[in-house]
C-alpha positions as CSV (number, residue, x, y, z in Angstrom):
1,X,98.9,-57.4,-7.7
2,X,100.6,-59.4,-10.4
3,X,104.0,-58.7,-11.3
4,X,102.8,-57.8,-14.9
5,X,100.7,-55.4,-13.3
6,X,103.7,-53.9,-11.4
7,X,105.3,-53.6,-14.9
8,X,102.1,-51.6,-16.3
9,X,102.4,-49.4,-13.6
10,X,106.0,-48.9,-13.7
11,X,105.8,-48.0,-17.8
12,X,103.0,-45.2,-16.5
13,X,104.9,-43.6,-14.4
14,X,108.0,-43.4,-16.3
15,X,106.0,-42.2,-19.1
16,X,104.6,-39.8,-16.8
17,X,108.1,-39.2,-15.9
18,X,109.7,-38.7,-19.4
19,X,112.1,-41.3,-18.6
20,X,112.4,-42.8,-22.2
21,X,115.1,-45.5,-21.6
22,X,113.2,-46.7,-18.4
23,X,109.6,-46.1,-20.4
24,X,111.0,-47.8,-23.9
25,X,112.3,-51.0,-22.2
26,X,109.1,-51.7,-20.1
27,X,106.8,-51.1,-23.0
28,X,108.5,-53.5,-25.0
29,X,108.5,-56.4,-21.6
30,X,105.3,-55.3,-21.4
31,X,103.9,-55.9,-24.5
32,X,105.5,-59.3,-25.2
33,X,104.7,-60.5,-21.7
34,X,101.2,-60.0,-22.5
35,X,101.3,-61.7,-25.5
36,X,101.8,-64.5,-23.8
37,X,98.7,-65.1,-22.6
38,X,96.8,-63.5,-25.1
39,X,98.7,-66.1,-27.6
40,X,97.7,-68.9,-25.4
41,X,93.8,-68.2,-25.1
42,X,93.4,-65.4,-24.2
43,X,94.7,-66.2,-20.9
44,X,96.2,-64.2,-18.0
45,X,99.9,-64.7,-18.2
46,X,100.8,-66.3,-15.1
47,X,103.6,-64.4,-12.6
48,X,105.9,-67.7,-13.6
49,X,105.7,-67.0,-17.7
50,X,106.7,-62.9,-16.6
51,X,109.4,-64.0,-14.3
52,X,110.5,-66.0,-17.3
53,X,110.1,-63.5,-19.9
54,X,112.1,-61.0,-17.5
55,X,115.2,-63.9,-17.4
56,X,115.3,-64.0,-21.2
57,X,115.3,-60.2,-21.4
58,X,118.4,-60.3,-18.7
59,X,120.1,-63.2,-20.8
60,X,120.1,-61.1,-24.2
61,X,121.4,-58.2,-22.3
62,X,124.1,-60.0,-20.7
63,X,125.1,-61.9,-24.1
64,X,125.0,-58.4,-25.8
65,X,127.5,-56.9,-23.2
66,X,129.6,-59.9,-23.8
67,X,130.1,-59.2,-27.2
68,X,130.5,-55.1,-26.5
69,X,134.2,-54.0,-25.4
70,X,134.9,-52.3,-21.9
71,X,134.7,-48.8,-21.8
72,X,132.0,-48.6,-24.7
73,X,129.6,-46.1,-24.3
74,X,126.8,-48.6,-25.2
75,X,127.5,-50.1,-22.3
76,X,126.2,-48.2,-20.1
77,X,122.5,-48.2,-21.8
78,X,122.4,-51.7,-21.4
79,X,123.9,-52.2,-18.0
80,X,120.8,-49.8,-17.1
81,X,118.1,-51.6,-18.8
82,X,119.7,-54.6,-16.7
83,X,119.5,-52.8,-13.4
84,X,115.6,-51.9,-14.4
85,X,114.5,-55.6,-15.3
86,X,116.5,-57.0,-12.4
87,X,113.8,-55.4,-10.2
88,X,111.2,-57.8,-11.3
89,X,113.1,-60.8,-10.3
90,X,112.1,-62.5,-7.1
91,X,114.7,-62.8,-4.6
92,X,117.0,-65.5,-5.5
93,X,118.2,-68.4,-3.0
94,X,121.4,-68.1,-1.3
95,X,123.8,-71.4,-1.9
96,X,123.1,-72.1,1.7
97,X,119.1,-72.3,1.6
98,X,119.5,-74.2,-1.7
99,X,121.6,-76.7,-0.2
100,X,119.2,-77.2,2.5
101,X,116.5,-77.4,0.5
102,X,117.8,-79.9,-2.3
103,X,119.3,-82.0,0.5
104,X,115.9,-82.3,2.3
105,X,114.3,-83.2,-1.3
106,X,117.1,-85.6,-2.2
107,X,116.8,-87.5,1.2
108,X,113.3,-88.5,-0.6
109,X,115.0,-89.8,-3.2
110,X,117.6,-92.7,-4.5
111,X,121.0,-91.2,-3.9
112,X,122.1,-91.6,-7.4
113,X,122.7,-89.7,-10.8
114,X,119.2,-91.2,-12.0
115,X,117.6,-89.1,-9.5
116,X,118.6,-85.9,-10.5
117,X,115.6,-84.6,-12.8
118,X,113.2,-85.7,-10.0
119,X,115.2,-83.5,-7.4
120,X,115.5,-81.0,-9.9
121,X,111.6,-81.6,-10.8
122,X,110.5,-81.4,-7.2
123,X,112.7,-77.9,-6.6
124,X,111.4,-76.6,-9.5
125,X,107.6,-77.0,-9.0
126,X,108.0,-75.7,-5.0
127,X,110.3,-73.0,-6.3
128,X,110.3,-72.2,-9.4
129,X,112.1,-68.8,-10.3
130,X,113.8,-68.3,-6.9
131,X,116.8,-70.1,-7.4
132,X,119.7,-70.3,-10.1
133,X,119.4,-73.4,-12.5
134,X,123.2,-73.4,-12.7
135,X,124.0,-73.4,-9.2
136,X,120.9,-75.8,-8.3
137,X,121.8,-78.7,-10.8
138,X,125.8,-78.1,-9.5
139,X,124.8,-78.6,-5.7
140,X,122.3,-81.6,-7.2
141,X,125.4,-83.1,-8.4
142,X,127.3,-82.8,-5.6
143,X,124.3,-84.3,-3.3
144,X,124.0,-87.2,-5.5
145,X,127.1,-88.4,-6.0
146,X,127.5,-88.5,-2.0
């Protein structure tokens, strides 16, 4: 089963469920996840273009909290939304595993700065979003330069 059609599921039941903040914040991943593919077509949307979609929903959440003061009651609405998108994530790499793996990839590689988007390439295409960009091209970094 896709992870789009874990989403469709999910919506069901909390519709089934009454649970309108769970039900309205699924319906509207949902729906734009699906346009995806439809948009491109009229295509499945792949799991890599939902895990995607999921991360952009997680980023605009996060940026709105930035902006919203501790102790707002808004907060809390978002902070659950977050908790309900996070589900769909794949498990991320621990900085251990993702040191192992981009120093076995790097050891295929020139160790210099110039190799850095092929690394980065390679992780991407074997693992692509199990692993935090941030941390990745830090590590990278750090491999590189010796």
């Amino acid at each position: 089963m896709s992870l789009l059609d874990q989403v469709k599921i999910d919506l069901n039941e909390a519709r089934k469920a009454k649970n309108t903040e769970v039900s309205n914040v699924l319906s509207t991943l949902y729906a734009e996840t699906l346009m995806i593919g439809k948009n491109d077509g009229d295509r499945d949307t792949t799991e890599e273009e939902t895990v995607a979609k999921v991360k952009a929903f997680i980023k605009n959440i996060d940026e709105t909290l930035k902006a919203i003061p501790e102790g707002n009651e808004k907060r809390t609405g978002y902070e659950n939304e977050k908790k309900v998108l996070e589900k769909y994530l794949p498990t991320q790499l621990s900085e251990e595993e993702l040191t192992k793996i981009l120093n076995d990839i790097a050891s295929n590689h020139e160790k210099s700065m110039k190799s850095m988007g092929k690394v980065m390439g390679e992780l991407k295409a074997k693992y692509a979003g199990k692993f935090d960009g941030k941390l990745a091209s830090v590590v990278v970094k750090k491999i590189l330069a010796g």
